[in-house]
C-alpha angles and dihedrals in degrees: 000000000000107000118208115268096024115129087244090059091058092040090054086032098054094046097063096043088057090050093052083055092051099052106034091051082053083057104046107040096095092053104083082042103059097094078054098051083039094058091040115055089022101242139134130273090245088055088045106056083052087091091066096035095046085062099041085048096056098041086049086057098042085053083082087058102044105051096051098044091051096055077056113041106022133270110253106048092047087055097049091050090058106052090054090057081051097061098038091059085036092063099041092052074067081069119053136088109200146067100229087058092042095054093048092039094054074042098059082034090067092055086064095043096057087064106087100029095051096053094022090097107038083051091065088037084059101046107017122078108251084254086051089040095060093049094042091055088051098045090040089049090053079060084060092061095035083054088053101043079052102059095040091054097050090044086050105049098017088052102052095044097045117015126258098280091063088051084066103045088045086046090053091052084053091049096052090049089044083053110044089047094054092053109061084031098052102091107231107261102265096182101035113136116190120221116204108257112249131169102212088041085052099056092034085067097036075056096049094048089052093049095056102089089208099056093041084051094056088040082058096042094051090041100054101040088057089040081067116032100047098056090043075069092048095049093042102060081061085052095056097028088070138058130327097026102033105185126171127226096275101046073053095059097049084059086080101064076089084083091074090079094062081055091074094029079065097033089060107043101084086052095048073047089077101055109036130020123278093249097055092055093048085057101047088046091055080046094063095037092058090048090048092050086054085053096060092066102077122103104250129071097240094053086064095043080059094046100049087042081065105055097034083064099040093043099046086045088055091040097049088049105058093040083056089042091054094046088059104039093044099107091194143000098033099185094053089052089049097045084056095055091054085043092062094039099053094038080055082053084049095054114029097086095061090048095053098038086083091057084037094052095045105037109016111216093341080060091041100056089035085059092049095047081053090058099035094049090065092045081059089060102045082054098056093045081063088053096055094048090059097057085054102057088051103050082043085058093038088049096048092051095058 
């Protein structure tokens, strides 16, 4: 098994992080660009960020297929596979002209996205030690925000310099390199043990996972925070778009350098894991999303850069550890429990728009975040039901040894 530190560990390590990249720049890139789609082709903001959402909605869905092939077939080949369907599709969104095929192209675009990250960690529970498990899931999740820091940022400059079809074709030149550098990095898989695939022992799993109340917390948890947290981003480039701040795409774009935050909130995770429980920090990273999203609301700028600073650290430390916590609760078909877990986080990112556009509607920004305080207050308490339940298993233990 990979300890932590070996050169072994950064090389896997590295790759992935460099496939996160990869594929959540791939996401993101239409979101500094949606006040843009929307003028073009005259549509609403709603119709707009379906662009993004189409595409969060069909990789959530791909996650099912994913998971279960790999515990069959093997991890690295499948998300290989994958990434060079990425950056074809990538390259041929440089090429249309309409909304209807970008819509069904961003849509075919999420099957192939759902690859990596729904193998990525099964792959390191299969081959880390669960210490070097813990760091890796932190480091390879940082790849997640510098992805999409990434994305936003091309969508932003390169959008405004050179038009959105020209976003797609340089975004495909970044996919090939991303690729071609994850797979001579990626070490080959040393402890995978294929199961036969089967479809009723599929869904029996899928079953099982859902059954267990830990592990569908956590699937909640994870599912309403980036129901949230993602469309607060969708909403905000509006925001910012109109009087009295009047930013174009690309000063857009650079508002997501506040996403550099959730890089060490990730980055940190698997090392607060080792001091207090997984829950705890889960809690206390809701906590700090819901003060950052009070602190948007003042009137200055800079008052909503800090405030986005916040929740993006306070989000990416909850999310890294529940991905971590189901890893290491999962019994038994690892890949499948942490598939879930993506199913129901990038369905929350679906979904969340339509949620929050009534708040939006009435109430503009000030809606926005009192919608969002409605949703994080019950991930709270799912978090503290975790929590419980971990007192109770040890007094359960303390009370079995006397």
């Amino acid at each position: 098994m990979i300890e932590v530190g070996s050169s072994v560990f950064w090389r896997g390590t590295v790759a992935l992080i460099i496939g996160s990249f990869m594929i959540f720049a791939n996401v993101y890139v239409t979101q500094p660009l949606l006040p843009m789609i929307a003028n073009e082709f005259a549509i609403s903001p709603l119709q707009a960020s379906g662009s993004f959402t189409i595409t969060t909605l069909t990789l959530g869905i791909s996650l099912l297929f994913y998971g279960p092939i790999s515990d069959a077939l093997g991890r690295k080949g499948i998300m290989v596979m994958t990434m060079i369907g990425i950056t074809l599709t990538t390259f041929c969104l440089s090429l249309v002209q309409s909304y209807e095929s970008l819509l069904a192209l961003r849509a075919l675009q999420g099957f192939f996205l759902a690859g990596l990250p729904a193998i990525a960690v099964a792959y390191l529970g299969d081959e880390y030690t669960p210490e070097a498990l813990m760091v890796a899931v932190g480091l390879y999740i940082s790849g997640n925000t510098l992805g999409g820091i990434g994305g936003r940022l091309i969508g932003g400059f390169v959008g405004e310099w050179l038009g959105r079809s020209a976003t797609f074709a340089v975004m495909s030149v970044i996919s090939l390199i991303c690729l071609l550098a994850f797979f001579f990095l990626l070490p080959k898989s040393q402890h995978f043990e294929p199961k036969p695939l089967r479809v009723g022992h599929i869904l029996m799993n899928m079953k099982s996972h859902l059954q267990n109340r830990r592990l569908l917390t956590c699937y909640l948890i994870g599912g309403f925070s980036f129901f949230i947290f993602i469309n607060q981003y969708s909403y905000v480039t509006f925001v910012l778009e109109a009087a009295p701040y009047n930013l174009t795409a690309k000063y857009v774009g650079l508002l997501f350098l506040t996403y550099l935050s959730g890089t060490l909130g990730s980055a940190i995770s698997g090392k607060l894991a080792k001091r207090w429980s997984q829950p705890n920090i889960m809690v206390l990273g809701t906590c700090i999303f819901m003060f950052g999203s009070l602190v948007t609301l003042g009137d200055s700028l800079l008052a909503i850069i800090a405030g986005l600073l916040i929740n993006s650290f306070g989000f990416f430390l909850c999310h890294s550890t529940a991905s971590s916590f189901v890893s290491r609760n999962a019994k038994h078909a690892k890949a499948s429990a942490s598939s879930l877990y993506l199913v129901f986080y990038y369905l929350g990112a679906s979904l969340g728009g339509f949620y929050l556009d009534p708040f939006w509607q009435a109430d503009g920004w000030t809606g926005v975040i009192m919608g969002s305080w409605l949703v994080l207050g019950v991930v709270v308490l799912a978090g503290v039901s975790l929590i419980r339940d971990n007192k109770r298993a040890a007094n359960l233990v303390i009370s079995r040894s006397n």
